[in-house]
VOGU-3710 file (C-alpha; in Angstrom, 3 decimals, decimal comma):
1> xxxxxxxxxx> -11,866/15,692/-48,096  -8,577/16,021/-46,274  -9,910/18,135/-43,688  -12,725/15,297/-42,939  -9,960/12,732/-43,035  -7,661/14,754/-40,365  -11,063/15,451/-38,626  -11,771/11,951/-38,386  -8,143/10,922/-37,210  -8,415/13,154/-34,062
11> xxxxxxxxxx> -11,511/11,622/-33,401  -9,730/8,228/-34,021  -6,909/9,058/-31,617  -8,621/10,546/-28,592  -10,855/6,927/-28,997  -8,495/4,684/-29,081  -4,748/5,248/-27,458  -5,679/3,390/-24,450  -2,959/0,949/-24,380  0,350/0,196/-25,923
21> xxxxxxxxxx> 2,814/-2,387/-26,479  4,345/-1,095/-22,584  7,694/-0,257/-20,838  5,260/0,071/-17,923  2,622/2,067/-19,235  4,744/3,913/-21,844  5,001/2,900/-25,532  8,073/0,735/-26,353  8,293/2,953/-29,581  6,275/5,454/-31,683
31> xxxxxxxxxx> 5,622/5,316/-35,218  5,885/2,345/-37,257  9,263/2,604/-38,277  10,499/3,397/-34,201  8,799/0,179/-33,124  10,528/-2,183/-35,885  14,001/-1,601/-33,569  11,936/-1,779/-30,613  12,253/2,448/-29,742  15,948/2,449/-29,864
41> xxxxxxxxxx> 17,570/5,416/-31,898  17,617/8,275/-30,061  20,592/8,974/-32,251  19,491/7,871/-35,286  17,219/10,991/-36,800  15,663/8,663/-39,749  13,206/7,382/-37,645  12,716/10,019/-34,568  9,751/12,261/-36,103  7,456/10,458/-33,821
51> xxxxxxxxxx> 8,512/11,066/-29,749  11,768/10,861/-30,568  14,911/12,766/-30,403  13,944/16,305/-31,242  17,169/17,223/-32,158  16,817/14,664/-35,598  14,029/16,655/-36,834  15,762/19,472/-38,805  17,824/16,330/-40,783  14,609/14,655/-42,010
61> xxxxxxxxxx> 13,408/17,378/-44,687  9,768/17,568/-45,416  7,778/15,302/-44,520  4,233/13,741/-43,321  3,657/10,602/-41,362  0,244/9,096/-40,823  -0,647/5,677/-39,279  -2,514/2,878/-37,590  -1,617/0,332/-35,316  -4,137/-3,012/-34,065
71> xxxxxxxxxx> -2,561/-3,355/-30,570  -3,856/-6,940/-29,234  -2,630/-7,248/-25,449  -3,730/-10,466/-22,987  -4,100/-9,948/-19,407  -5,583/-12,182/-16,501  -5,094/-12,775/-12,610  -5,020/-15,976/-10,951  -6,071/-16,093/-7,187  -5,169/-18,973/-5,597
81> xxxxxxxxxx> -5,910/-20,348/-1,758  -9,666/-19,889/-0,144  -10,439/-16,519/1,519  -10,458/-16,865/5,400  -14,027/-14,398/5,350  -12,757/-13,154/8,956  -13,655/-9,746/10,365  -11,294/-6,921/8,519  -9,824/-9,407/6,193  -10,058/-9,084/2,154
91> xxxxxxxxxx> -10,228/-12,209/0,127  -10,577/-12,514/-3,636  -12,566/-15,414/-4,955  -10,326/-17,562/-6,002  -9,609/-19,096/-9,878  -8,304/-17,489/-13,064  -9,633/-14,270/-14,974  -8,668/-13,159/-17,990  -10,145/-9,874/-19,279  -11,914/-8,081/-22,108
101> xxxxxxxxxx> -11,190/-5,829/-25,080  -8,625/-7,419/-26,444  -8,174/-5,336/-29,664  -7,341/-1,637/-29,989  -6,989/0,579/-32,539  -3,913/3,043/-32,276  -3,485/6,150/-35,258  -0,791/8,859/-35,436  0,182/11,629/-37,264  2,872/14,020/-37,881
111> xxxxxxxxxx> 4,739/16,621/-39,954  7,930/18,163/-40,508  8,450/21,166/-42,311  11,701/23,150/-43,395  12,211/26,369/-42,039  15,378/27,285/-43,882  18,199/24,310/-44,271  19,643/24,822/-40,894  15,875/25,017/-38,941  12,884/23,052/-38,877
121> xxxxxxxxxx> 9,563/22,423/-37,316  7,009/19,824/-36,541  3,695/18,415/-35,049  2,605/15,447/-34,065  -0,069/13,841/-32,551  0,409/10,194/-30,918  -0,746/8,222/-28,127  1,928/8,060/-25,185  0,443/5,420/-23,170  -2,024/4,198/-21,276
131> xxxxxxxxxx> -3,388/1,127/-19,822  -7,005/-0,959/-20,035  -8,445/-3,553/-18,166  -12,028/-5,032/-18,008  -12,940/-7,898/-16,066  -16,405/-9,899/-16,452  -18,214/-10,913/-13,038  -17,908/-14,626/-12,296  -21,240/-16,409/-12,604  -22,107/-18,061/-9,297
141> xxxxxxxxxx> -25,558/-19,003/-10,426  -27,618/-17,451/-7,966  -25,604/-13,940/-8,305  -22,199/-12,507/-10,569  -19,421/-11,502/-8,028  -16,773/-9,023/-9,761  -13,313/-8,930/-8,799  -13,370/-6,965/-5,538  -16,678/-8,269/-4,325  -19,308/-6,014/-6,691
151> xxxxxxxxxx> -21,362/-7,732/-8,893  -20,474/-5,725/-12,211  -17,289/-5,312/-14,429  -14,091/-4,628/-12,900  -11,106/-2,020/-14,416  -9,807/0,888/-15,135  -9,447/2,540/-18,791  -6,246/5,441/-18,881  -5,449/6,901/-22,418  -2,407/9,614/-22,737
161> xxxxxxxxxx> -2,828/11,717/-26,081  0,001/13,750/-26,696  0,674/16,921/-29,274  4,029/17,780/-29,924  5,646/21,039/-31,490  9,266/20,570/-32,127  11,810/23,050/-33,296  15,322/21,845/-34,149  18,283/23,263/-35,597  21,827/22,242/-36,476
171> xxxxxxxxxx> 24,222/23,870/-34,154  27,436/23,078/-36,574  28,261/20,458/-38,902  26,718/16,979/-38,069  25,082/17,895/-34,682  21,902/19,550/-34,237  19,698/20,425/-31,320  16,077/20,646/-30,318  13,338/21,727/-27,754  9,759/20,043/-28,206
181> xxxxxxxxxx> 6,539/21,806/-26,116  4,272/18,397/-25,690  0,726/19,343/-24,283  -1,179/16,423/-22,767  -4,897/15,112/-22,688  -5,550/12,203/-20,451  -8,568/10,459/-19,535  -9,257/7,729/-16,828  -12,514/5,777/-15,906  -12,597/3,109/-13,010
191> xxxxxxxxxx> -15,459/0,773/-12,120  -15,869/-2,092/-10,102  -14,085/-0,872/-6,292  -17,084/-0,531/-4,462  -16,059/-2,572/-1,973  -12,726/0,302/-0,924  -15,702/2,976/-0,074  -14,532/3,217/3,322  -10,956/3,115/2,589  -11,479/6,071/0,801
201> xxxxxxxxxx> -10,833/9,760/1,538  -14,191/10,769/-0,910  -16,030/7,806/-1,348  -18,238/9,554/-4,204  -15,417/10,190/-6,310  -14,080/6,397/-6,058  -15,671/4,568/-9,004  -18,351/4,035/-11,327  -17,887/7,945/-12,483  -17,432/7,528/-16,044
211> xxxxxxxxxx> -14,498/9,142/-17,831  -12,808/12,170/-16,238  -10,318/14,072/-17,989  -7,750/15,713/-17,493  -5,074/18,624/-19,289  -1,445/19,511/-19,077  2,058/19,854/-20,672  5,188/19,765/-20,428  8,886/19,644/-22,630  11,153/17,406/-24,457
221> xxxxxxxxxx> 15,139/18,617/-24,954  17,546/16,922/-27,593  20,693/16,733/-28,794  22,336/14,215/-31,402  25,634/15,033/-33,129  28,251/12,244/-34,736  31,293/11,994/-32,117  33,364/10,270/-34,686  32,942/9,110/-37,878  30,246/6,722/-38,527
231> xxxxxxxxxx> 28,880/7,051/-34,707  26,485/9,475/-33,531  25,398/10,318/-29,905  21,949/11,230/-29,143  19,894/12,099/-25,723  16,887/13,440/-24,620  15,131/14,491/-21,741  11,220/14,955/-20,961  10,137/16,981/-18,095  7,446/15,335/-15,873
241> xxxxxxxxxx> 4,068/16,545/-17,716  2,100/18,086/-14,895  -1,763/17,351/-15,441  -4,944/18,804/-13,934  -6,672/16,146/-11,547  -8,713/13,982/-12,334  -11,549/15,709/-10,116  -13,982/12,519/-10,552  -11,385/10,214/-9,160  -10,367/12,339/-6,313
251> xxxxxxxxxx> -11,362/9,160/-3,408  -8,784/6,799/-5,650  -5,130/8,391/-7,016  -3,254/10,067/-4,339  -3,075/13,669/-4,051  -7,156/13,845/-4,903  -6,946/12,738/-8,048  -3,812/13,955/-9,262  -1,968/11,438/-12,093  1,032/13,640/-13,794
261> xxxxxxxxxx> 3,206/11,782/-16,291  6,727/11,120/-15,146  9,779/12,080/-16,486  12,023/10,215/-18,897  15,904/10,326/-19,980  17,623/8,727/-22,759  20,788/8,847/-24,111  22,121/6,084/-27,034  24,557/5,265/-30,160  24,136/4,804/-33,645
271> xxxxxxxxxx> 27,172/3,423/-35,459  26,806/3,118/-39,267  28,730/-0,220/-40,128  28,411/0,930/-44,121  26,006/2,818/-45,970  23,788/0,404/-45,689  23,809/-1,147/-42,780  23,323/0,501/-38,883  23,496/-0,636/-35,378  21,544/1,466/-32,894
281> xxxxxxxxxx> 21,456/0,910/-28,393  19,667/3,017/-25,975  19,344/3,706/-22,581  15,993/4,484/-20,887  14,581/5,602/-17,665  11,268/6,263/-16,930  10,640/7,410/-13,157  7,678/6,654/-11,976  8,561/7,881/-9,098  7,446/11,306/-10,202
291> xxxxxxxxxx> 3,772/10,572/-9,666  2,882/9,296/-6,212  -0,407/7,681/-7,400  1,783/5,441/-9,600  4,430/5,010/-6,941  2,647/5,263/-3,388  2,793/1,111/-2,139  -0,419/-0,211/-0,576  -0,130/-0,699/2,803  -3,038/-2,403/4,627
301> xxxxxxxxxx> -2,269/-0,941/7,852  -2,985/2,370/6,466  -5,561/1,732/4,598  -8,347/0,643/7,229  -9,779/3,438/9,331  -10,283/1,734/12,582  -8,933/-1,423/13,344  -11,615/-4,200/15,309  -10,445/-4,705/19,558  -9,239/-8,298/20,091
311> xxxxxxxxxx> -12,591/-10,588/20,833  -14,607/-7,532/19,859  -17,968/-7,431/18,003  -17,377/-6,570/13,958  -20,893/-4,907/14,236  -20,291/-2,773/17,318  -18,537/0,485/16,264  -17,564/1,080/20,027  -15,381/-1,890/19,628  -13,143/-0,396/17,550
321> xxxxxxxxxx> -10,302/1,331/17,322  -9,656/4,537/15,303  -5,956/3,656/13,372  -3,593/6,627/14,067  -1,577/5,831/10,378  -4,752/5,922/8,159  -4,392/7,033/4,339  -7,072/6,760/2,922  -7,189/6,187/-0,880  -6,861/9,428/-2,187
331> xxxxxxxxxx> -4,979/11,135/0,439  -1,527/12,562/-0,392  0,216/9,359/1,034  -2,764/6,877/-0,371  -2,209/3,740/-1,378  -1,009/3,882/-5,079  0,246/0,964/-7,896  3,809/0,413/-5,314  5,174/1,115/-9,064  9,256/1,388/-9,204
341> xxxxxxxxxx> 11,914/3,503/-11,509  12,204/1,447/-14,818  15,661/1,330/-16,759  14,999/-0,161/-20,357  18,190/-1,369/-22,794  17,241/-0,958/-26,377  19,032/-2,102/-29,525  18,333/-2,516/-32,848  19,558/-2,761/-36,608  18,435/-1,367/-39,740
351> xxxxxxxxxx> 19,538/-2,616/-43,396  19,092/-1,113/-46,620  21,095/-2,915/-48,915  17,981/-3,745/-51,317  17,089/-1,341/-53,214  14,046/0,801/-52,188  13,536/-1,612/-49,259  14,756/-1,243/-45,463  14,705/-3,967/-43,284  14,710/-3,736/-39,139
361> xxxxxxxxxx> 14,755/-6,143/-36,050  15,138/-5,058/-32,351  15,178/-6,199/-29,033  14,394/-4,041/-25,527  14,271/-5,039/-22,334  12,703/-3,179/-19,307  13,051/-3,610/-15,351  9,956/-5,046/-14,150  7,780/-1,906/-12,514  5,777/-4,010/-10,358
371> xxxxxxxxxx> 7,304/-5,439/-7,438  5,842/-8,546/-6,011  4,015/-7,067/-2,904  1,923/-4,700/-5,085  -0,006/-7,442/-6,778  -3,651/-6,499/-5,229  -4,256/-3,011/-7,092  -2,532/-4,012/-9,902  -4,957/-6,555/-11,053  -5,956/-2,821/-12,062
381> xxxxxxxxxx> -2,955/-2,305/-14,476  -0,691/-5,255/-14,854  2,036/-3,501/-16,753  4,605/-6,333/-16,252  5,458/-7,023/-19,623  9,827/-7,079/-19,899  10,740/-8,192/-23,028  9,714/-7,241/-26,721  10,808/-8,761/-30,180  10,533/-6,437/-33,125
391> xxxxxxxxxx> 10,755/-6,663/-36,441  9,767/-3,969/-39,638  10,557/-3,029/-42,770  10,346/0,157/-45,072  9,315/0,238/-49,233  10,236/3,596/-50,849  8,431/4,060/-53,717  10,930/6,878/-55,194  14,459/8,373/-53,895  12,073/10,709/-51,961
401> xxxxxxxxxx> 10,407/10,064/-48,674  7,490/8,377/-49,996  6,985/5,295/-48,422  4,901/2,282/-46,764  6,399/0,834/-43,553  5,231/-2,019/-41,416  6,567/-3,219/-37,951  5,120/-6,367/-35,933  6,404/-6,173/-32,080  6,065/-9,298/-29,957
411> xxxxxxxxxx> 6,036/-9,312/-26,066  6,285/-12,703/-24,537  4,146/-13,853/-21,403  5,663/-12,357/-18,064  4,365/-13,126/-15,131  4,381/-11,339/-11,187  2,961/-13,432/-8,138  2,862/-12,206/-4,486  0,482/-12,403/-1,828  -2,249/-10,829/-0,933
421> xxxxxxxxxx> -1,855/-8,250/1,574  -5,211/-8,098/2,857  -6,283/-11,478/3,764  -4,898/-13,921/6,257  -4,775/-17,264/7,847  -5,254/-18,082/11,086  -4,694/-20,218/13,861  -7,243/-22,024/15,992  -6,987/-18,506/18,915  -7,883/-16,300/15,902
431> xxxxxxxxxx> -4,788/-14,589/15,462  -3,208/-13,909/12,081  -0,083/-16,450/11,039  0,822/-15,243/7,630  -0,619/-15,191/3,872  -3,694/-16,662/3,048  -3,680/-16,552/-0,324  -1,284/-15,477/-3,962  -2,355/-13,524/-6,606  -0,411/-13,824/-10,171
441> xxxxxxxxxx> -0,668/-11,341/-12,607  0,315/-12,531/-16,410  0,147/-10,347/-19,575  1,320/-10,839/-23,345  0,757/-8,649/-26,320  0,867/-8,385/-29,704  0,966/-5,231/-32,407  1,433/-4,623/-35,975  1,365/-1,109/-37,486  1,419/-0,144/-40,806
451> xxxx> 2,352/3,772/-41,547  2,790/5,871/-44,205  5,262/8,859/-45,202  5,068/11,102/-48,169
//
């Protein structure tokens, strides 16, 4: 029986982690408990069994951790202003979409066992990320036209799986250290961009592939130690996780196909007030950067192959000219989501003056990723959540680690509008004047997670 139910879990987990409640496309926290202070305490070791510090592992004792999250995020674009529908220009029809799948299921699982009282080591198995959209065609009556012209659904569907094996030991009294080997599965499927064929280095391996995967690794270093009495530091560092490519995909991410995970630092305090009562803050970057199909801007001026001669015929190829700059999607300098570095400030508070019971609020806010002129392919993945509200609490049903805990995390409606770069008014000679019309992207979510410990 418990090998069907782990059996099933795996199955569960490599089904369902594609999205998160998002600093970009990263979780805000892991594990119920993590997500009630909204992912702050890298130096706090009680709740850091899931993707956090690895140097808190050897202080939790024994101990398993399953559990579920229902992850419900929003997402829709609003196009406003009339397409101009002039030679080498690329309108969106206009109006508000919102789309599908609004409910995900997320599991995890870990375990921590005691080497000797000084050692220890884990494995877990969580979702890192991802990010899911799925947008119906708009009924015209006579025909459906999707969001970039086709006449299906529109998106893209990532999901990150991660499994981590920690060890950690205590390096003297009160601080401890510890190295975690993570080893990735990823998969990605995109539908819907028909319509970029020839803005694409492999036009077969643009869309409508079903789901490619993909397989890597990387590592995770920690140390947390108390600096003085009653306040502990902790930080962390996680290598960029390089990743196979995602081989069916090769005409859309730069590099043909290739989508590593970026890198992450954190470092943070946890200052016990009392026995009972703690106040944790972090500091997070996440660099994008790293991955130049998450970072690479769109640049229309790149992206077309040829660009029409002035008063010449759209459907005479002579009367074109071939664009020295072209990168085409999938090249190493093709267009990407324009995403930026992310710093995110996390803070949090636990209580546990009841007994049996621990209660836990927190509060993180994140840099906005997307910057306004990279609206158009991130109708794809609009990751521009900022702020989330957390709160969670723990019931231990003995002095032991057995235990039910429940966090609910709240991310208000954030919004990013720009322009879009590919279509443009004009004046009455036919030349281009500026912006014809704005896209917004707008996104809120919603997650409770209940998880276990015994």
């Amino acid at each position: 029986m418990k090998k069907l139910f782990i059996s099933f879990l795996l199955l569960s987990l490599m089904g369902s982690v594609t999205v998160t409640a998002t600093d970009g496309y990263f979780g805000v926290g892991y594990g119920a408990q993590n997500k009630g202070v909204a992912g702050a305490g890298i130096a706090w070791y009680k709740n850091s069994l899931l993707n956090g510090n690895p140097a808190g592992h050897v202080l939790l004792g024994k101990q398993y951790q399953i559990g579920v999250g229902l992850f419900n995020p929003n997402r829709e674009y609003t196009v406003t202003g009339t397409p101009s529908m002039q030679p080498g220009t690329f309108g969106l029809l206009p109006g508000t979409v919102e789309s599908d799948s609004k409910l995900f299921l997320m599991p995890s699982m870990g375990a921590n066992w005691m080497i000797n009282e000084n050692s220890s080591f884990s494995a877990t198995l969580f979702g890192n990320g991802g990010m899911n959209t799925n947008y119906a065609p708009v009924d015209m009556g006579a025909t459906k036209v999707g969001t970039f012209g086709s006449s299906g659904r529109t998106g893209v569907n990532l999901a990150q799986l991660f499994i981590g094996l920690t060890y950690s030991r205590k390096i003297a009294e009160k601080h401890s250290i510890g190295l975690t080997s993570l080893l990735a599965y990823q998969y990605f499927e995109a539908k819907g961009l028909e319509a970029f064929s020839q803005m694409s280095s492999a036009p077969t391996k643009l869309t409508n592939n079903g789901t490619s995967g993909s397989l890597g690794y990387g590592f995770k270093i920690g140390y947390m130690g108390e600096i003085v009495n009653g306040l502990t530091l902790g930080a962390s560092y996680q290598t960029k996780l390089s990743m196979s490519e995602f081989d069916d995909y090769a005409g859309l991410f730069a590099e043909k196909g290739d989508f590593d995970i970026p890198s992450t630092w954190t470092i943070g305090l946890a200052y016990e007030i009392n026995n009972k009562w703690a106040i944790l803050a972090d500091y997070k970057m996440i660099n994008y950067s790293d991955v130049a199909s998450v970072s690479n801007i769109m640049d229309p001026m790149t992206l077309a192959p040829a660009f029409l001669n002035p008063g010449g015929d759209p459907n005479n190829p002579s009367d074109y000219t071939p664009n020295p700059n072209h990168a085409p999607l999938g090249s190493n300098d093709g267009a990407g989501f324009g995403w930026n570095d992310i710093s995110i400030i996390k803070v949090g508070t636990e209580f546990s003056g009841i007994e049996n019971w621990i209660f836990r609020a927190g509060y993180s806010h994140c840099e906005q990723p997307i910057p306004s002129s990279e609206v158009m392919f991130n109708i794809l993945a609009p990751g521009v959540i900022e702020n989330h509200i957390t709160i969670g609490c723990s019931k231990y049903f003995t002095k032991s680690n057995k235990g039910i805990h429940a966090s609910i995390v709240y991310a208000p409606s954030t919004s990013v509008k720009g322009y879009n770069p590919m279509d443009y008014e004009f004046d009455s000679t036919g030349n281009p004047i500026g912006p014809n019309q704005t896209i917004e992207l707008e996104m809120n979510q919603f997650e409770l997670e209940i998880a276990f410990t015994f």
